[in-house]
C-alpha positions in Angstrom: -0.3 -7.6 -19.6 -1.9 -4.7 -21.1 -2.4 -3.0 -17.9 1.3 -3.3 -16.8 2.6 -2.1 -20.1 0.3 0.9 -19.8 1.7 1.3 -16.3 4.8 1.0 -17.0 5.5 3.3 -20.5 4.2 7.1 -18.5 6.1 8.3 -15.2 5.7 11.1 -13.7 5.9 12.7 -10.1 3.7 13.9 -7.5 2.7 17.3 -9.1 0.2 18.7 -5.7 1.6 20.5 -2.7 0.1 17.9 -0.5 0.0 19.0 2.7 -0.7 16.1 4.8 2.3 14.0 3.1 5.6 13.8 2.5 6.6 12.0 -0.5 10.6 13.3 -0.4 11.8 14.4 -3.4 10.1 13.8 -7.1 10.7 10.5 -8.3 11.9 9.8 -11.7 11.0 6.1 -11.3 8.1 4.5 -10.5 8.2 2.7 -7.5 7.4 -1.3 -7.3 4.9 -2.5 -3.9 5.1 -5.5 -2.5 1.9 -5.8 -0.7 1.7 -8.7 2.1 -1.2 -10.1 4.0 -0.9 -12.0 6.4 -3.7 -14.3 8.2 -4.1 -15.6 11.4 -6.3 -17.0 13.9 -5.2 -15.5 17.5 -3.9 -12.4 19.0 -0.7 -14.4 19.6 -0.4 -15.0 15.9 -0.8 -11.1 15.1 2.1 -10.3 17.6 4.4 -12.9 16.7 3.8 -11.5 13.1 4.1 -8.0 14.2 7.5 -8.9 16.5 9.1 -10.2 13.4 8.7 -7.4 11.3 9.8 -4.8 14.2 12.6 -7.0 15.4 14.1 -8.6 12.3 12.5 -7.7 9.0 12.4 -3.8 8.8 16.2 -3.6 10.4 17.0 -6.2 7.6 15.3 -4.1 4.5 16.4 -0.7 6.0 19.9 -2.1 6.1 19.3 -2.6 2.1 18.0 1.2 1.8 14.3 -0.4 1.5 12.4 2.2 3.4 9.8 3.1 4.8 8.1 0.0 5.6 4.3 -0.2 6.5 3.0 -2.7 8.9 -0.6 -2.7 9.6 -3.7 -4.0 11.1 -7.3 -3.9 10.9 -8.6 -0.9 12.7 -11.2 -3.2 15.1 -9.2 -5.9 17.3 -10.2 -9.3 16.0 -8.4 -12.6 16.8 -8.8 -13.1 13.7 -7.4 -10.0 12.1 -5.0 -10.0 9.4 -1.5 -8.5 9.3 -0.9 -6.1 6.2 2.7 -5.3 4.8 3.8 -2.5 2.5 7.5 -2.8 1.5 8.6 -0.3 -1.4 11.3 -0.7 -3.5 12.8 1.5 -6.2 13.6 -1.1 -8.9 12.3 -4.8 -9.6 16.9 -5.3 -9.3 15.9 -4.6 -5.7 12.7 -6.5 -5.3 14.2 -9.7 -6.9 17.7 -9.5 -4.8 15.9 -9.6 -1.3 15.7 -13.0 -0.5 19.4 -13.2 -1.3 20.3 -10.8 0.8 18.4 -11.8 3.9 19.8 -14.8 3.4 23.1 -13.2 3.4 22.5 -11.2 6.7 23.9 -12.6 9.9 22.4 -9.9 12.1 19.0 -10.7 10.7 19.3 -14.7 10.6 19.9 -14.3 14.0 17.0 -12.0 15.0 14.5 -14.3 12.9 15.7 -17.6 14.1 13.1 -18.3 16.9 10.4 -17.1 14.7 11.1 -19.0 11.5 11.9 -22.1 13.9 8.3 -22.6 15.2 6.8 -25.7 14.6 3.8 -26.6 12.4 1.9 -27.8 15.3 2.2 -23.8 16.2 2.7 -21.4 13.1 3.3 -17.7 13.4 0.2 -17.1 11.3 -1.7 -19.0 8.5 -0.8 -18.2 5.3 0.7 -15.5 3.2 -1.1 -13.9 0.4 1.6 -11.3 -1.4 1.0 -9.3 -4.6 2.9 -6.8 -6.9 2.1 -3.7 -7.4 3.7 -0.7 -9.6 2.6 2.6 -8.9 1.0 4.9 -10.7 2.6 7.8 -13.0 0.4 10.2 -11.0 2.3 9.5 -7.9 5.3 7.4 -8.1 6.6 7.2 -4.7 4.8 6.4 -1.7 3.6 9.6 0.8 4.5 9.1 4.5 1.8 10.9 6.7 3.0 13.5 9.1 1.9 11.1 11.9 4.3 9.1 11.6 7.3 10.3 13.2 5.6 10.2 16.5 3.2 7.1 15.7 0.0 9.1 16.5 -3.4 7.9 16.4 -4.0 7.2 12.6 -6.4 5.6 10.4 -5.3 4.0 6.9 -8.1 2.7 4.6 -7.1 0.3 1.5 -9.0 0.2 -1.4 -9.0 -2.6 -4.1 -10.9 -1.7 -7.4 -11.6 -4.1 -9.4 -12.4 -3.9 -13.6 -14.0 -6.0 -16.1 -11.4 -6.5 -18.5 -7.9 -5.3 -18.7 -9.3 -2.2 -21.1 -11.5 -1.2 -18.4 -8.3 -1.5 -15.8 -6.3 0.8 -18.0 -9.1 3.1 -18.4 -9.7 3.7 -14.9 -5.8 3.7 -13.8 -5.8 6.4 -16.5 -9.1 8.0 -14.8 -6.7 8.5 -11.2 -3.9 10.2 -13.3 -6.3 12.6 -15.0 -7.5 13.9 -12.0 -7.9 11.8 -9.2 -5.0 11.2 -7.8 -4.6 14.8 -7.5 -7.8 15.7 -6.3 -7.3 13.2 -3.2 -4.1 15.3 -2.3 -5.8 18.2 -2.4 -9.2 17.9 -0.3 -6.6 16.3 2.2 -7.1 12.6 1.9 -3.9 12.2 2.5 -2.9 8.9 -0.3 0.0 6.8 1.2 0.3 5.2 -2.9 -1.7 4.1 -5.6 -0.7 1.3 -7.5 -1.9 -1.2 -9.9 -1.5 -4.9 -9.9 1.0 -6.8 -11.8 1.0 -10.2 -10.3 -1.2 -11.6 -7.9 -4.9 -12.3 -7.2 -8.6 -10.9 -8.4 -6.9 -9.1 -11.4 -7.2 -6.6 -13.4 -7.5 -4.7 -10.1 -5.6 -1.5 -8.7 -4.9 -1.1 -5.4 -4.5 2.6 -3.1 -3.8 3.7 0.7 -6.0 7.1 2.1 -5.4 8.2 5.5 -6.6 10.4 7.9 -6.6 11.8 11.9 -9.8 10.1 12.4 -13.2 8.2 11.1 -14.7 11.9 11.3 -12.3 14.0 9.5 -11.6 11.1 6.8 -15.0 11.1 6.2 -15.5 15.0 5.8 -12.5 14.7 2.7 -14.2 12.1 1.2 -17.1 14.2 1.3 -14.9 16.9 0.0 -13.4 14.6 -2.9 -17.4 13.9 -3.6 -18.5 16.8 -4.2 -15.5 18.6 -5.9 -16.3 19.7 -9.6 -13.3 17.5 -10.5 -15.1 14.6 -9.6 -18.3 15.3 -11.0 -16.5 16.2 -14.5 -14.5 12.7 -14.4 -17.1 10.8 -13.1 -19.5 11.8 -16.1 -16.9 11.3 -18.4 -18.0 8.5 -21.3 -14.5 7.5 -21.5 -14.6 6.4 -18.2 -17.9 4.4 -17.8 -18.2 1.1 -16.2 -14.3 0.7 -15.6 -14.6 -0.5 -11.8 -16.7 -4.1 -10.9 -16.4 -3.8 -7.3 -14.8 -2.0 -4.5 -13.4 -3.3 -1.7 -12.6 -1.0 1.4 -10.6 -2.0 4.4 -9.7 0.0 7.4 -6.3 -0.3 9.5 -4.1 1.0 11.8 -0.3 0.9 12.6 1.7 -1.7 14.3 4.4 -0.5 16.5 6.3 -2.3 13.7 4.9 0.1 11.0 7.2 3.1 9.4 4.5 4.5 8.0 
């Protein structure tokens, strides 16, 4: 648990004048990410998935102040594409109490019934792989793009990197809060969070959300991010050598579900 207690001792808020975000007001807490993927085998598996979460889920955690929820899916349409949930919440008080309170709430019971009620001869999806996350001190609450309010055309990419050790995890979580992190906002990359993982699979790993308008401008800020000075000067940095194993990069787009 290295890694988490490194995590976990520093917060701080988003210090850059992002201007593709909007993060609220500074945090004083670091937020804690559930991160849920589902998968599934058929179109009708994706929208049952994707009903649930529109019709009964995100009512039910807005009702509990959890907000906003992200609800994703991979950017090319695949019967077998997987469905990707981002719920935030402030505290792990409110991460623990959800299932209580679900169970608690008529109004969603109710809205949830037919899908929780499907037989195993016909699931809603396959299985569910969760993790959590706690963000990092560079960034503590998640950004909402400026699309969102109107659900325009957007594309999210998700990035999982993985270290060697849990020295090497810390290292390069400390690498995005020395520079990173901001550098993203800047050049216009538009970060949703960063975060690193606490419990679930392929650790140590941390895990971030870019966005952008499209393929073409994402790729012009990465370019951007590339070539900054910034970059060059962490990059080069001996303190940071050989903290990431492998990268893996995976491109979606919103759900009518999805708050984000």
């Amino acid at each position: 648990m290295l890694a988490a207690t490194a995590s976990l001792v520093a917060l701080a808020g988003c210090k850059s004048a992002c201007p593709c975000c909007d993060s609220g007001p500074m945090a004083s807490h670091a937020q804690y990410y559930e991160l849920r993927v589902y998968t599934t085998k058929s179109e009708q598996q994706q929208k049952l998935v994707s009903d649930y979460w529109q019709n009964a889920a995100v009512p039910a955690y807005n009702r509990m102040g959890i907000k906003p929820i992200g609800v994703f899916t991979e950017l090319q349409d695949s019967p077998t594409n997987s469905i990707y949930v981002l719920i935030p919440c402030d505290s792990l008080e409110v991460f623990t109490a959800i299932p209580a309170r679900l169970a608690a709430d008529a109004v969603y019971q109710a809205a949830a019934a037919e899908y929780m009620a499907l037989p195993k001869s016909n699931p809603a999806y396959e299985r569910i792989e969760s993790s959590l996350n706690v963000a990092f001190e560079g960034m503590k609450k998640l950004a909402v793009p400026p699309s969102a309010a109107d659900k325009k055309p957007w594309i999210f990419e998700l990035r999982t990197y993985q270290s060697p050790s849990e020295s090497k995890g810390i290292d390069k979580v400390r690498m995005f809060n020395s520079g990173e992190v901001s550098l993203m906002q800047e050049v216009g990359l538009c970060p949703v969070f960063f975060s690193e993982t606490l419990i679930g699979s392929q650790r140590p790993n941390l895990v971030y959300m870019v966005s952008g308008e499209n393929m073409d401008e994402h790729k012009k800020h990465w370019d951007q991010f590339k070539s900054s000075p910034v970059w060059k000067k962490l990059s080069g940095d001996p303190q940071f050598k050989d903290t990431v194993s492998h990268v893996a990069s995976t491109f979606l787009k919103r759900t009518p579900a999805s708050q984000i």
